[in-house]
NUNUMAR-985227 format. One line per 5 residues: their letters; for each residue z, x, y of C-alpha. Coordinates in steps of 0.5 Angstrom, whole numbers. Layout:
A = Z:X:Y; ...
END
This chain:
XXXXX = 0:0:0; -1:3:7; 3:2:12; -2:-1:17; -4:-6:12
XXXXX = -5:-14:14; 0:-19:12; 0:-27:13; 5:-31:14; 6:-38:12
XXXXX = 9:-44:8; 9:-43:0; 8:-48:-5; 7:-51:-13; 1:-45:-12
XXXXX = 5:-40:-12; 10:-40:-17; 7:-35:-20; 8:-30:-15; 15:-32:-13
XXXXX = 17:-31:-21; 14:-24:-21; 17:-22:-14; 24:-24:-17; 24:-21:-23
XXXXX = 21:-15:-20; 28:-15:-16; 32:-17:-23; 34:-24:-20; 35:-29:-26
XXXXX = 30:-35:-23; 25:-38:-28; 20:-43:-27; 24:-49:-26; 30:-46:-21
XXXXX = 24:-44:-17; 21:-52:-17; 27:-54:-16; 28:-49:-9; 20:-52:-7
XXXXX = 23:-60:-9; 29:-59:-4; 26:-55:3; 22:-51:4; 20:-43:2
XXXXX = 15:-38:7; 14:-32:5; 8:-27:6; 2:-25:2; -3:-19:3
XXXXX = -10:-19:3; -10:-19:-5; -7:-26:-3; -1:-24:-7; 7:-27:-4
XXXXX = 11:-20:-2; 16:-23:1; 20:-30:1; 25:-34:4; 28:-41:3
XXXXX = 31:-46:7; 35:-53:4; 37:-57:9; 44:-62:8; 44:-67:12
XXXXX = 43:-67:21; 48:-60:22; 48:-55:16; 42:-52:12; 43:-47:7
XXXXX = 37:-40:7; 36:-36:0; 32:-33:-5; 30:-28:1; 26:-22:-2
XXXXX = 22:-17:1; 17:-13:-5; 20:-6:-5; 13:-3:-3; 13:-7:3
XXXXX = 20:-5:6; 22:-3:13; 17:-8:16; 21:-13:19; 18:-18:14
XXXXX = 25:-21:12; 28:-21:19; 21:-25:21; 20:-30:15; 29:-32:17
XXXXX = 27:-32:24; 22:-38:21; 27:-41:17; 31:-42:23; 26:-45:27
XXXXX = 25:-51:22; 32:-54:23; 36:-56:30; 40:-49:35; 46:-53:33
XXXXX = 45:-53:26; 50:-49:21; 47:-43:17; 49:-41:12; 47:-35:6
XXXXX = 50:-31:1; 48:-24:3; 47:-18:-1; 48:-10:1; 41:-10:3
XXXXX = 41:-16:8; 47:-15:11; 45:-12:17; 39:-17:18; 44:-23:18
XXXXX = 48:-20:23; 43:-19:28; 41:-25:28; 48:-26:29; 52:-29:22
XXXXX = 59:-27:21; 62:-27:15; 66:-33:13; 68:-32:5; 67:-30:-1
XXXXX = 64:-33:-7; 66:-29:-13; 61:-29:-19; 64:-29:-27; 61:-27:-32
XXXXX = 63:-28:-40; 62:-32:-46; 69:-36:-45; 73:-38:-50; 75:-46:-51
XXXXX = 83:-47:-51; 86:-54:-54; 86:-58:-47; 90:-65:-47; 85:-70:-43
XXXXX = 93:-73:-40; 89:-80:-39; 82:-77:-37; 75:-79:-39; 70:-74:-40
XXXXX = 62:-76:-40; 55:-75:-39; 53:-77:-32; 49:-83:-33; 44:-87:-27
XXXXX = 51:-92:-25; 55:-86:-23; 51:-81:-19; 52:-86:-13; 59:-85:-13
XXXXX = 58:-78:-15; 55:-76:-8; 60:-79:-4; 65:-75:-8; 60:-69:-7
XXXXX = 59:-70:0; 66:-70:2; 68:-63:-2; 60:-61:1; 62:-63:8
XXXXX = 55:-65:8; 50:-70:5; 46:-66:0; 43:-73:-4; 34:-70:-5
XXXXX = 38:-63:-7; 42:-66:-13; 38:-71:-15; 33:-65:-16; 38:-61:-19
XXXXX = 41:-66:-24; 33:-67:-27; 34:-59:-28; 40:-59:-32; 41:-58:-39
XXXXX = 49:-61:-39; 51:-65:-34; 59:-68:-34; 64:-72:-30; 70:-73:-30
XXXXX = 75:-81:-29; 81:-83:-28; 81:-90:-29; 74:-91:-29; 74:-88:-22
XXXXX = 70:-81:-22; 74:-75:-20; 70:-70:-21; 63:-67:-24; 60:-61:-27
XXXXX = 53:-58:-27; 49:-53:-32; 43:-50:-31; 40:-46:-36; 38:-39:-34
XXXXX = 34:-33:-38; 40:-29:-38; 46:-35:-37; 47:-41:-38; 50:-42:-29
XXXXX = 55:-48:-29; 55:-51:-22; 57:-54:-17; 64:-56:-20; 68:-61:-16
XXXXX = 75:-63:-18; 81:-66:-14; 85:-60:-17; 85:-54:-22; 87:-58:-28
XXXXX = 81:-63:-27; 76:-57:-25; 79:-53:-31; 78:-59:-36; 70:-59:-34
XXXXX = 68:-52:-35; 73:-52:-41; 70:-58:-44; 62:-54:-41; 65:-48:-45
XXXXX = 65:-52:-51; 59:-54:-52; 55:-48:-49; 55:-42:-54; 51:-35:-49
XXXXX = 53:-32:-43; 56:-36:-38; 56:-35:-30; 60:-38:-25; 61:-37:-18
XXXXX = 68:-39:-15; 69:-40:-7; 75:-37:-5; 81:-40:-5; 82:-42:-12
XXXXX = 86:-36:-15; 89:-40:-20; 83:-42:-23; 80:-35:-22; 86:-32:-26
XXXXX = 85:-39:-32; 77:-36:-32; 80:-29:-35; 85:-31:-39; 79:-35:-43
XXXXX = 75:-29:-42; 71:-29:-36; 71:-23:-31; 69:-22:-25; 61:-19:-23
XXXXX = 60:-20:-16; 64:-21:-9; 58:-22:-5; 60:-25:3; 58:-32:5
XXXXX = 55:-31:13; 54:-37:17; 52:-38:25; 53:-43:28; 61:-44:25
XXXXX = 62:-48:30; 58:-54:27; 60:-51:21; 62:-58:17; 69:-60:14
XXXXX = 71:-60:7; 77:-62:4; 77:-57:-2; 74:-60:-7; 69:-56:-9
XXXXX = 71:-50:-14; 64:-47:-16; 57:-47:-13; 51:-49:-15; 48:-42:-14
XXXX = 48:-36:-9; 41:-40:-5; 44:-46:-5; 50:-45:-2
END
């Protein structure tokens, strides 16, 4: 590649699925097929193609409701560094919602130093496990665990947006059509929290989960665990220690501490601290 070669920006599409898979892979980001269909089904991806017309670079954008988005898969081709092509497509992404917007990402080492120009400030941490886990006998203590069926995602949005802080209805929906394992979990019939499992090359990732407390969320991965066999991988928020510590007792251990980068913190949404682990790093 020469220094002075051209590059185009624009919006990315079904078209390019193709490209995008390779240029994850070529990162040693665990993305298939449908991980990516389901980025392109929820926002919107732009990225960079050389004269060849092959994608060197993307960047996604997951809108969730008026106030708050969330930017992920930002990846430039290793031949094509050092161009400013990341800053230029997160600067595209940023155009595609109000000024007021929340932002948020979860950074790597490598893009840190963009993010902070554009001035993200670290906010938390998500911190990733990895394991096969182990099933403990867990009572239920008058709880009931089941499938997610068409009469319950209603009242399962509403549980999510409040643990969310924002409505992200076209995101889950696309997400759920994703899943190998979905659950919930009632108390009197009444939804009080809900896991997702996503099949993935390399783990099985379980998420988002949503609980009223540790036990409840506790119940949901345990009962995820049961019926998962492989690796497993799931990414905390920051403030669940306990669960944290009940992961490495059933034989989970800590991967990754990547920061969670939001501007526009301001107009960063409340949540009432439900949610236990997220849906994955580009979702926020």
């Amino acid at each position: 590649m020469k220094k002075e070669e051209v590059v185009t920006r624009q919006q990315l599409n079904q078209l390019h699925i193709g490209d995008l898979l390779s240029l994850a892979t070529i990162v040693g980001w665990d993305y298939d097929i449908e991980e990516i269909q389901t980025l392109l089904a929820s926002g919107s991806v732009y990225g960079h193609v050389n004269i060849d017309k092959t994608v060197i670079s993307c960047a996604a954008i997951i809108p969730y409701g008026a106030n708050l988005a969330s930017i992920g898969m930002v990846i430039v081709h290793p031949d094509y560094r050092g161009r400013g092509l990341a800053k230029e497509l997160l600067i595209q992404c940023m155009s595609q919602v109000t000024q007021n917007t929340a932002l948020m990402l979860i950074a790597t080492k490598e893009g840190r130093p963009v993010y902070e120009k554009l001035g993200f400030k670290e906010y938390s941490h998500v911190t990733k496990f990895l394991g096969e886990g182990r099933t403990l006998e867990v009572a239920l203590d008058g709880y009931s665990i089941s499938p997610l069926n068409k009469t319950d995602i209603k009242e399962m949005m509403e549980l999510d947006k409040m643990a969310f802080g924002s409505g992200r209805e076209l995101f889950l929906k696309n997400r759920i059509k994703q899943a190998k394992d979905t659950l919930v979990l009632k108390e009197q019939g009444i939804i009080v929290g809900y896991a997702l499992a996503v099949k993935k090359p390399a783990n099985l990732v379980l998420g988002p989960v949503v609980a009223q407390n540790d036990k409840q969320a506790m119940l949901l991965i345990q009962t995820m665990i049961a019926t998962n066999k492989g690796s497993i991988r799931i990414d905390v928020l920051d403030g669940k220690t306990s669960l944290m510590k009940e992961l490495e007792t059933v034989g989970f251990q800590v991967n990754d501490r990547p920061p969670v980068m939001v501007k526009n913190l301001e107009a960063f949404p409340k949540r009432n601290n439900s949610l236990y682990a997220i849906a994955a790093q580009a979702y926020g």
